[in-house]
N, C-alpha and C positions, 0 to 999 in steps of 0.2 A: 276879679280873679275867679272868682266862683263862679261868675254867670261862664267865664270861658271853659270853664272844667265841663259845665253840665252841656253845654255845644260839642265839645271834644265829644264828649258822652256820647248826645245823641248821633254824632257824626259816623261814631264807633257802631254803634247799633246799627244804622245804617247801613252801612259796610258789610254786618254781617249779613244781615237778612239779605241784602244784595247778593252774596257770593250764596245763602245757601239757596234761593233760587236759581240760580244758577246750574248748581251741582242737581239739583231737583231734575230742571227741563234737561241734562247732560245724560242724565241716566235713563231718560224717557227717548232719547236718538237713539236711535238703529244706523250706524256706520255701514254699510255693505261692502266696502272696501276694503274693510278689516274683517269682515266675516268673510269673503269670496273665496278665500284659499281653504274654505273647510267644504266647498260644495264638492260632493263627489265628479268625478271623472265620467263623461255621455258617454256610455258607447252604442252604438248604433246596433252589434248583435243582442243586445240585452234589452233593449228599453222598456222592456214588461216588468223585468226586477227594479229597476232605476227608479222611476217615481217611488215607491215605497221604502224606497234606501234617504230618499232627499227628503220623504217627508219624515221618517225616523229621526236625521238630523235636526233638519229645522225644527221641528217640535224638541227634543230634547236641549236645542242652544235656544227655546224659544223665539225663533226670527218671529216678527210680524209676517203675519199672512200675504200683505198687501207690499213685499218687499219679493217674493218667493219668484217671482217672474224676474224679476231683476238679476237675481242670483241667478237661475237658471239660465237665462238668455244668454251667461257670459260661457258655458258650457257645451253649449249645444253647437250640434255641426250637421251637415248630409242637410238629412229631409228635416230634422227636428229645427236646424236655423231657417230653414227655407216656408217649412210653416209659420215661425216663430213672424219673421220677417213680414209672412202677405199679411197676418192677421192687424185688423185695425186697431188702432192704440187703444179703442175701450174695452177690445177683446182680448191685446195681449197681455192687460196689467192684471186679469184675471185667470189667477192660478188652474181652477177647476178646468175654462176653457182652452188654456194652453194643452194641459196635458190630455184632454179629449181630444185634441184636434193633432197633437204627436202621435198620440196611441192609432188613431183613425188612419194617420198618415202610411204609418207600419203594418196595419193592417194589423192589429189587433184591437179586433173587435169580437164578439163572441162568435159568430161564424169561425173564424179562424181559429180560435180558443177551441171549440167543439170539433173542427176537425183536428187541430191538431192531436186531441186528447184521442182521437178514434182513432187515430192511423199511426199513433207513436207505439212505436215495434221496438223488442228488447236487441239492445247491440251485443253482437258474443264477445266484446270485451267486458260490460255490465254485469255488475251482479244481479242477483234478484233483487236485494233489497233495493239498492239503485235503481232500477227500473222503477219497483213499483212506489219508490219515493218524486221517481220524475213523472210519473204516472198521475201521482195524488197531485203533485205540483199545479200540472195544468187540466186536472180536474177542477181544484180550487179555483185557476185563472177564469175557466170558463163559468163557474158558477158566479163569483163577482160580477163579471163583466156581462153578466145576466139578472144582476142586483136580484138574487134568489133570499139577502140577508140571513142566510140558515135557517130556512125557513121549510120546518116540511111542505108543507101544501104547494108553497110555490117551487120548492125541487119535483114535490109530485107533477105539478101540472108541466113543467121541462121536458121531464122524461115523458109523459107520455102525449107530449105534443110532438115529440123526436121520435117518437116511436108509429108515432100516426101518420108523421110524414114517411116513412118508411113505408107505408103500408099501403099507401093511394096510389095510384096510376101519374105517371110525369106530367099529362095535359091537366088532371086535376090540379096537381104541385104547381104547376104555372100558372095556371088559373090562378088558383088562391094567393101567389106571389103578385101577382100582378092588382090585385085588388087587393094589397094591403090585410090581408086575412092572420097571417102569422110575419113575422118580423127576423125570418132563416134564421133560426136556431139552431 
């Protein structure tokens, strides 16, 4: 009777450590199916704010990194499925490359970023402050997308490589575009 008690026993223990393995590798799964309805909404006139809005999420629900393409690919429409789609499966399950290759697609890139920031004119429904808040906006856009990292020296040498182009003659500017000299800023 007692050899059967201490089997029962060990049986029991068994059991548990079973199930708390279990619970252990359960809370180490990432469900994406249960997360997907918390991915924000694509839309196609924004996609400059969007990645910064999805990665705020996913960092605050902590998604694994390596699931971020997953979630997104179920969102995307237009050009962003159509990139999503050519890119090869080693490049699409990588988050950085996806959204390089969306952003690319829209054309924002810093050329864009920098004109837009030149040639954005106040609308007479805007306020001031408006303006110069959507002003700053894609100031900021185009310094990112020029990985300047707030960094004087290298906002210094921006502006006055923007400032030099300005300043040469067009067959010079093509010259130097054409040999890879500066990278249209």
């Amino acid at each position: 009777m007692r050899e059967r008690l201490e089997m029962e026993k060990l049986k029991i223990e068994m059991v548990k450590e079973e199930s708390n393995t279990k619970v252990q590798s359960k809370s180490d799964y990432f469900d994406a199916a249960k997360n997907i309805r918390l991915v924000p909404k694509f839309c196609e006139k924004t996609v400059d704010k969007y990645f910064p809005q999805f990665e705020k999420i996913a960092n605050n629900l902590k998604w694994p990194k390596p699931y971020w393409t997953t979630m997104l690919q179920s969102v995307f429409e237009g050009k962003a499925a159509e990139i999503y789609s050519a890119l090869p499966s080693e490049k699409s399950s990588d988050y950085d490359t996806v959204k390089q290759e969306v952003l690319k697609a829209y054309e924002l890139v810093p050329e864009a970023y920098r004109q837009k920031f030149r040639s954005y004119k106040k609308f007479d429904s805007q306020t001031y402050v408006e303006f110069a808040r959507e002003k700053e906006d894609l100031f900021d856009k185009w310094l990112t997308s020029k990985k300047t990292d707030n960094n004087f020296d290298n906002l210094r040498q921006l502006m006055l490589l923007e400032e030099f182009k300005q300043c040469v003659h067009l067959d010079l500017k093509n010259t130097f575009r054409r040999q890879n000299c500066w990278d249209n800023t």
